[in-house]
C-alpha positions, 0 to 999 in steps of 0.5 A: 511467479505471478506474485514475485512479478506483481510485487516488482510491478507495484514497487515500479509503479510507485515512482512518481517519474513512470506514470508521467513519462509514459504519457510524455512517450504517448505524447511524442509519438501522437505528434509524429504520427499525423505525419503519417495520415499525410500519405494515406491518400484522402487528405482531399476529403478533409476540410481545410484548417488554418495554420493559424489557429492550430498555432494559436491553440498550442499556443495557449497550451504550451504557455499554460500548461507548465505552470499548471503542471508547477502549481500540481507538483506544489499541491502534491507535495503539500498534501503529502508534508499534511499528511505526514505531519498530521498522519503519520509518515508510515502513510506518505507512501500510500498518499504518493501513490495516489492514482488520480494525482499522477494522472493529473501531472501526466496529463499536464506534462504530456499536453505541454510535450505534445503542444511543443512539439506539434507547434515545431512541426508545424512552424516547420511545414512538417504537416499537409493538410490531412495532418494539419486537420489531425493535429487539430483534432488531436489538440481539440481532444487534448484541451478537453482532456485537460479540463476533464482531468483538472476538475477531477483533480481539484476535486480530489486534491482537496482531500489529498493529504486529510486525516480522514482521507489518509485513514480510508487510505490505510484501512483500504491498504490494511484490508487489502493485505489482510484479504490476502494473507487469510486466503494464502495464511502460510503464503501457499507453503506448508504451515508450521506448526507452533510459534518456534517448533523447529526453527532452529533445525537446520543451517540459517541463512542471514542478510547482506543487508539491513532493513525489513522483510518486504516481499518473499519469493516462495516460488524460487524457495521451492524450486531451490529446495526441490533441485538441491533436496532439502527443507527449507523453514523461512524464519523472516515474514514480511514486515520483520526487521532484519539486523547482524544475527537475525536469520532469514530462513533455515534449511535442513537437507532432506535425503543425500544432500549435505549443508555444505551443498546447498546454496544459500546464496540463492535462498537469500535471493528470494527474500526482498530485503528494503528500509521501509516495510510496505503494507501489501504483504505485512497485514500488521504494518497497517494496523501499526499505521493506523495506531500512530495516527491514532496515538498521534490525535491523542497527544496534547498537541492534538488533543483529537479524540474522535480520531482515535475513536473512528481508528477503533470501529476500524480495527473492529472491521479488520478483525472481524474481517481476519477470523471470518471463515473461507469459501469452498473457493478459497480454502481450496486456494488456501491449501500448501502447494509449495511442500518444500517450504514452512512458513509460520502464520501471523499471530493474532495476539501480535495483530491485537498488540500493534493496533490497540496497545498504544490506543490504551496507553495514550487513551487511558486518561480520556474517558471516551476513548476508553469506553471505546475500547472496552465496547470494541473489546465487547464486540470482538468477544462476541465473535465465534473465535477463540483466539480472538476472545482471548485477545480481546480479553487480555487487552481489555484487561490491560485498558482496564489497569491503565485507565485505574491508573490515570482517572480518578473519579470512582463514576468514571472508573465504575463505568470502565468496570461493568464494560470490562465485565462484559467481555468475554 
C-alpha cells in the first residue's frame, strides 16, 4: 500500500499546475488571516505603519511579479525544448520535474496573489492597525523570499536543460531504481524461477488498454488472490509494452476455485498501464535514457564523443551498483512477503543489451569510444559476478566485430584486440 500510494503521489507530484497552486492557497489564506490578529487585544502595543507604504511595497510587488513569473515560465520551457533537443526526450520528465524551478514559479505567483490581494484589503480599510503591521511584516518576508529564490533560481536555470545536467539528472533517476529493484528483485512477491518456467499456466489476463507497464500493485494482487484462492504469475514488469495479445498476468486456481470464479477485472486493476514508461520502478528505462543521449552525441550532426565516453563510466557505476551484495538489513527486506504472487526478475543480459548496444553500433567508427567500451567491459569482468562476466564478454565481442567492420587501419584494430583479450 505504501508503494502503490508513493506511486500516485509522485505521478501528482509532477504536474507542473500542483506545486504553484498550493503556494497560491498559502498565499490567499496569508492575506485573510491578518484580519485575524485585529481582535486579538494588543494592537496598541504595536508601532503604527503608514498605509502608504504598505501600498507602495505591494505595489512594487504586484507590478514586477507577473512578469518575472512570465520570464521563468519562458526559461523553464526553453530549458526543457534544450533538453529534449539535445538530450533525448525520454529525459524531459525528469528536467520538468525539477524542484527548484517549480519553487521559483510558486514563489512568484503566490507573491503576485498575495500582493493583490492584500493591497484590496487594504485600500478597502479591511485592516486595523495590528493587521496593517502583519501584513507589513508578511510583505518585508515576501520581498526577502522573493530575492532569496530568484538568486537560487538563476543559479540553477543556467544548467537546467544541459547535456550534462540532464545526464546527472538519469543516472540520479537510474540509481534510484536500481537501489530499489536490488532490494525488492521480484518487487517483494515470490521469485519465479527461470525466464518462462510456467508463465503460460493458468488463464491470462490482458489490458483494456495500450501503453507501458508503469506501476504494479502487488499488495491488491495478494489479497485478490488470497480471497478467491489462486495464483497468481504477473507476466507484464514495469516498463513492458503492452499491445492486443500480450498479457499482463496469469492466474492458476489453487484449491476449489475454478477459472471461472476469479475475478479478473480486479488483477487488471492492480497494473498501471500509461503511453509513457517512468524511470521510478523500470531500472532499464534509465539506461535506455542514457544510450540515446549517447547514440545521439555519436551522430554526424553532434559528432560528441566525449559524452558517450562519460555515458559508459556511468553504466559502469550502475552495474557495479546492480551486482553488489545486500546487508543483513536488506536481504531481510528482500525476502517474498506476498506467497500468492510470482514475479519474474530482470535479466541482466537485457540490462546490458539497453545500455551499450547502441553505444557499439553508432561508436564502432570512433576509435576512443570503443576503447572505452572494451576498458569497461575489462572492469565489469573483474567483478565477482558470473552473469555479469558473461555479459560483459559477449558484448565485448560484439563491439569487437563491429569495430573490424567500420576501421580499417590494422593499429587501430590491433589496439581493439589485446583490450578484448583482456576480458574475461
Amino acid at each position: 500500500m505504501i508503494g502503490h500510494l508513493g506511486f500516485l503521489y509522485k505521478r501528482l507530484s509532477e504536474k507542473l499546475w500542483i506545486r504553484p497552486l498550493l503556494f497560491s492557497a498559502l498565499a490567499v489564506l496569508a492575506a485573510f488571516a491578518a484580519t485575524l490578529t485585529d481582535s486579538l487585544g494588543f494592537q496598541d502595543l504595536l508601532p503604527r505603519i503608514n498605509d502608504d507604504i504598505v501600498e507602495k511595497l505591494l505595489s512594487i510587488i504586484a507590478a514586477s511579479m507577473l512578469g518575472v513569473a512570465t520570464f521563468a515560465v519562458g526559461s523553464m520551457v526553453a530549458a526543457y525544448a534544450s533538453a529534449s533537443s539535445s538530450a533525448t526526450p525520454r529525459a524531459f520528465s525528469l528536467v520538468i520535474s525539477d524542484d527548484m524551478s517549480k519553487t521559483a514559479l510558486s514563489t512568484f505567483i503566490a507573491a503576485f496573489i498575495f500582493s493583490i490581494i492584500a493591497l484590496v484589503a487594504i485600500k478597502s480599510g479591511i485592516y486595523g492597525r495590528a493587521g496593517v503591521f502583519l501584513v507589513f511584516l508578511m510583505t518585508l518576508a515576501v520581498i526577502a523570499w522573493v530575492v532569496v529564490t530568484f538568486i537560487r533560481w538563476v543559479d540553477q536555470i543556467a544548467r537546467l536543460g544541459r547535456v550534462g545536467t540532464t545526464i546527472d539528472r538519469v543516472e540520479k533517476a537510474a540509481t534510484s531504481a536500481i537501489e530499489h529493484r536490488r532490494r525488492f528483485p521480484t518487487l517483494s512477491a515470490a521469485p519465479l524461477d527461470g525466464d518462462a518456467e510456467g508463465i503460460d499456466a493458468g488463464e491470462p489476463v490482458y489490458s483494456g488498454g495500450i501503453g507501458y507497464v508503469q506501476h504494479i500493485n502487488v499488495g491488491a494482487l495478494q489479497a485478490c488472490a488470497a480471497k478467491q484462492d489462486f495464483i497468481v504469475t504477473v507476466a507484464a514488469l514495469p516498463g513492458t509494452f503492452i499491445s492486443p495479445g500480450r498479457a499482463l498476468a496469469f492466474v492458476k486456481p489453487d484449491g476449489g476455485t475454478t477459472e471461472a470464479d476469479i475475478d479478473l477485472a480486479a488483477i487488471e486493476r492492480a497494473f498501471f498501464v500509461s503511453h509513457d514508461r517512468t524511470y521510478e520502478e523500470d531500472p532499464r528505462f534509465g539506461l535506455v535514457a542514457l544510450s540515446e543521449i549517447a547514440a545521439r552525441a555519436l551522430s554526424p550532426a553532434v559528432n560528441d564523443p566525449g559524452t558517450a565516453i562519460d555515458i559508459i563510466g556511468t553504466f559502469i557505476r550502475l552495474f557495479a551498483l546492480w551486482v553488489a551484495p545486500l546487508d543483513d538489513d536488506e536481504k531481510v527486506a528482500a525476502e517474498a512477503k506476498y506467497d500468492r504472487v510470482r514475479v519474474p526478475a530482470l535479466e541482466l543480459r537485457e540490462m546490458f543489451d539497453d545500455a551499450f548496444t547502441a553505444i557499439a553500433r553508432d561508436g564502432a567508427g570512433t576509435l576512443e569510444v570503443v576503447i572505452r567500451l572494451q576498458k569497461a567491459f575489462i572492469s565489469l569482468s573483474t567483478i565477482s559476478h558470473e552473469e555479469l562476466n558473461r555479459a560483459a564478454r559477449r558484448h565485448s565481442r560484439l563491439s569487437l566485430a563491429r569495430a573490424e567492420l567500420a576501421l580499417k587501419l590494422p593499429y587501430e584494430l590491433d589496439r581493439i584486440r589485446a583490450l578484448a583479450s583482456r576480458v574475461g
